[in-house]
SESE-163878 format. One record per residue: z, x, y of N, C-alpha, C in turn; residue number from 1; residue in one letter. Coordinates in Angstrom, 3 decimals. Last residue first. Layout:
# SESE-163878
SITE	nup	neast	nnorth	caup	caeast	canorth	cup	ceast	cnorth	i	aa
SITE	Z	X	Y	Z	X	Y	Z	X	Y	NUM	A
...
This chain:
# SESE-163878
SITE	nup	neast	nnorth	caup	caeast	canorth	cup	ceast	cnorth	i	aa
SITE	33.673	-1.421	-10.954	33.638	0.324	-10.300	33.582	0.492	-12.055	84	X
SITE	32.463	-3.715	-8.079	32.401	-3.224	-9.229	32.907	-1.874	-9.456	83	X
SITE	32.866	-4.653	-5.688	34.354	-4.405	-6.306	33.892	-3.508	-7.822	82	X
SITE	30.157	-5.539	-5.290	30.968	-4.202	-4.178	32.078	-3.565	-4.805	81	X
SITE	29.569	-7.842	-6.191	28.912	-6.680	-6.793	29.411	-4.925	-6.207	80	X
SITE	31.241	-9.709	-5.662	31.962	-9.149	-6.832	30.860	-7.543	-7.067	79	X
SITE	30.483	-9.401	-2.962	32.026	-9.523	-3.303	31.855	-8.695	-4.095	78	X
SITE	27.969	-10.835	-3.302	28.317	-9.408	-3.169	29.424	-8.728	-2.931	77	X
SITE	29.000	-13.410	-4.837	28.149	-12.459	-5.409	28.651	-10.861	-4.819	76	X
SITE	30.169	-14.812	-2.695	31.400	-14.337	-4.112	30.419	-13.287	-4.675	75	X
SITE	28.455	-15.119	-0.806	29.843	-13.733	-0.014	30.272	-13.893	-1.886	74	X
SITE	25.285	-15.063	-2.388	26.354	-15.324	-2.330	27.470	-14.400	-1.528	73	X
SITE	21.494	-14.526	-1.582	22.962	-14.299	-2.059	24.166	-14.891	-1.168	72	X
SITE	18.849	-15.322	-3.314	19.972	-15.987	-2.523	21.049	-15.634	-3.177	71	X
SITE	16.422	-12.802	-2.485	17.025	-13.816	-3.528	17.807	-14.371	-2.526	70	X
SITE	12.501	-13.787	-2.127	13.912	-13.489	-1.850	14.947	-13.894	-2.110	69	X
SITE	10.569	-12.251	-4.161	10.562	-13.448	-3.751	12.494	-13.078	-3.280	68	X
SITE	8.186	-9.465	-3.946	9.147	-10.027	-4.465	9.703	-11.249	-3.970	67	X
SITE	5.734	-7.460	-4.178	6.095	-9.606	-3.345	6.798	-9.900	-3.977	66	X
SITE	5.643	-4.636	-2.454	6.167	-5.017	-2.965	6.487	-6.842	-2.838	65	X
SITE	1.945	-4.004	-1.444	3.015	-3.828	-1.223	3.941	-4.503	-2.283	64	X
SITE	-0.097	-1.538	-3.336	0.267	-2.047	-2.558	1.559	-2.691	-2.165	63	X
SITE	-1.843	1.393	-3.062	-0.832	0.874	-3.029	-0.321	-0.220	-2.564	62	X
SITE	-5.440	1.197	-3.286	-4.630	1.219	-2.003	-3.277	1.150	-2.877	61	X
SITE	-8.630	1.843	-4.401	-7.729	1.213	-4.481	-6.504	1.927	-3.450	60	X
SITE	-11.642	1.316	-1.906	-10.364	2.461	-2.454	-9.550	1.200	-2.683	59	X
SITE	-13.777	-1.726	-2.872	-12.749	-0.645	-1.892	-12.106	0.109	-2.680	58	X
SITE	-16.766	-1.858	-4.833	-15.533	-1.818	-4.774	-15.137	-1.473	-3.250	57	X
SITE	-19.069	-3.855	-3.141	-18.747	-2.662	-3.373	-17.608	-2.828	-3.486	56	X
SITE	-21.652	-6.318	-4.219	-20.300	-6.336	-4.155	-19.822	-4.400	-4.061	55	X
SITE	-25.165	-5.944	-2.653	-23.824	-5.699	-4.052	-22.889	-5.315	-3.521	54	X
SITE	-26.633	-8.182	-0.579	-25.719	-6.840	-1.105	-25.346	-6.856	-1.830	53	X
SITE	-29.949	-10.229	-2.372	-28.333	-9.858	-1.438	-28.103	-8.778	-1.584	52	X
SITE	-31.479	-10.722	-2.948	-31.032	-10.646	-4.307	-29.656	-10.441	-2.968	51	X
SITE	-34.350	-10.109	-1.661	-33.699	-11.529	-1.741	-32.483	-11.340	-2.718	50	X
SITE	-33.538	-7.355	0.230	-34.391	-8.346	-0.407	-33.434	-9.825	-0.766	49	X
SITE	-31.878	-5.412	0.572	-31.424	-5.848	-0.246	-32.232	-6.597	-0.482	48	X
SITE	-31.531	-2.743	2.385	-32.874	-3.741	2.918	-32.838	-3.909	0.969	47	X
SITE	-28.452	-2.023	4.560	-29.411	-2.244	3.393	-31.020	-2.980	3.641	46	X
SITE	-26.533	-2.367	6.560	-27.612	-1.605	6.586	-29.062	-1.588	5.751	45	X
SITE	-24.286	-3.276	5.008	-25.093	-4.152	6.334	-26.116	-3.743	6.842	44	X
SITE	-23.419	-1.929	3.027	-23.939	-3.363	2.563	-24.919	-3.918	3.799	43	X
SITE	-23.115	0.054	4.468	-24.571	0.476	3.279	-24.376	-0.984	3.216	42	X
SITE	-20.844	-0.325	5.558	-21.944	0.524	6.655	-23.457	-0.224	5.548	41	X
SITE	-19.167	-0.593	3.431	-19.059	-1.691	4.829	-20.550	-1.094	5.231	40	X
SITE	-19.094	2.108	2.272	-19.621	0.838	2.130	-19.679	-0.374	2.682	39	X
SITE	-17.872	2.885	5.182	-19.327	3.664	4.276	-19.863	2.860	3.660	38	X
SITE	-15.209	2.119	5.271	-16.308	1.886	6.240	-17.720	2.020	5.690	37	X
SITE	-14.618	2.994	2.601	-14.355	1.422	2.835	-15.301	1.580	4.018	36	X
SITE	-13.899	5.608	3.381	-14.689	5.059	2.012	-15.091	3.580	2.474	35	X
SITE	-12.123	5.355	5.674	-13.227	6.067	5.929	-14.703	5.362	4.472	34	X
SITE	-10.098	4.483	4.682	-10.921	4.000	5.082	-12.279	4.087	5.523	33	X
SITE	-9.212	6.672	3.126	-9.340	5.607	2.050	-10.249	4.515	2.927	32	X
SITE	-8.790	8.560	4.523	-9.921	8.957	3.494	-10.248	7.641	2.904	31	X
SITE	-6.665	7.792	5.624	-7.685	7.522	6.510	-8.906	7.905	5.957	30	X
SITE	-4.565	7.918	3.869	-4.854	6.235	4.033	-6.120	6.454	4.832	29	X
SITE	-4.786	10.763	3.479	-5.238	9.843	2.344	-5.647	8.354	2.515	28	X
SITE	-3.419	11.322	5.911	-4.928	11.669	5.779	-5.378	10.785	4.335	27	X
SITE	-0.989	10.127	6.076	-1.881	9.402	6.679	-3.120	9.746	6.483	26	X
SITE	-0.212	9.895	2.344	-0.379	10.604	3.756	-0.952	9.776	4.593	25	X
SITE	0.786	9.438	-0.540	-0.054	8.761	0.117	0.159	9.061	1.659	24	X
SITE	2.776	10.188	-2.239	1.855	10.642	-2.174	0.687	10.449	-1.120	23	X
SITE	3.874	6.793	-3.044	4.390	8.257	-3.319	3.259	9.290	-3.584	22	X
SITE	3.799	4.306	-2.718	3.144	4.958	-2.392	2.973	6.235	-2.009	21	X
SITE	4.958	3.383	-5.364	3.192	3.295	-5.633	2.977	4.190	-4.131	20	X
SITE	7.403	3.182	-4.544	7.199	4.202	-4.703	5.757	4.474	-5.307	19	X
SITE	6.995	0.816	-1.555	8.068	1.508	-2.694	6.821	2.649	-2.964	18	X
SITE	5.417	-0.635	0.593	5.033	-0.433	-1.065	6.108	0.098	-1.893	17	X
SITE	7.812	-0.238	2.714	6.912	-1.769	1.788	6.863	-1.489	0.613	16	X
SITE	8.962	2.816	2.362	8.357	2.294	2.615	8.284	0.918	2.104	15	X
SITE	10.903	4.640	1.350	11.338	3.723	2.482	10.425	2.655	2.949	14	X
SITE	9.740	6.082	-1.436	10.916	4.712	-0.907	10.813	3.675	0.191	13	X
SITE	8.501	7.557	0.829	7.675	6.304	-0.028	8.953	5.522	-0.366	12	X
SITE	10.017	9.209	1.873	9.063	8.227	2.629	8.566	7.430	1.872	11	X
SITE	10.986	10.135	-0.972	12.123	9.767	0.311	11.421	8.881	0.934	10	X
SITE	8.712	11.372	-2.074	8.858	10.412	-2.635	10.319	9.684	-1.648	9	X
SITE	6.536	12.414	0.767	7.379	12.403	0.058	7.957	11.280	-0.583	8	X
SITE	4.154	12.760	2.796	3.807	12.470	1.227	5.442	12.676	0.387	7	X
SITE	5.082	13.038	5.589	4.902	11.665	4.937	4.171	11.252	3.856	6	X
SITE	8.137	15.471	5.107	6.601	15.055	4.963	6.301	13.431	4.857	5	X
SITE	10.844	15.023	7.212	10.151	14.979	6.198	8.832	14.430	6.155	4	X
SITE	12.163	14.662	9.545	11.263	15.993	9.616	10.752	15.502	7.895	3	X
SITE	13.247	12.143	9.428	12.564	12.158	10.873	11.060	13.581	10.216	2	X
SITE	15.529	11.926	8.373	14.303	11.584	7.726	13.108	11.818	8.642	1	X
């Protein structure tokens, strides 16, 4: 797995996110901050008056998988191994 791209759906498996992040390079995660700095930059830069900054979206992101962890059993994965 070593030589595969890190836009492949293999690397996205393997990843946290699963497969939301199928596609997603390091140049895409660094386009995505790059966006996010810019508006970071314009909210603190601004001359907003009394009304404040406006809320800026962020790049949406993939995110990760919150699954809750199960509890397994030796009879559970017993029986889930014997299956055929």
């Amino acid at each position: 797995m070593s030589r595969l791209p890190d836009t492949s759906l293999t690397a996205a498996l393997a990843s946290p996110a699963g497969r939301q992040s199928f596609g997603w390079g390091q140049d895409r995660h660094l386009l995505a901050d790059i966006y996010d700095a810019i508006n970071q930059n314009t909210r603190a830069t601004g001359n907003w008056g009394k009304k404040g900054p406006p809320k800026l979206p962020s790049w949406p992101r993939p995110s990760s998988k919150t699954t809750a962890p199960v509890k397994a059993t030796v009879a559970s994965l017993f029986n889930k191994l014997n299956r055929r």
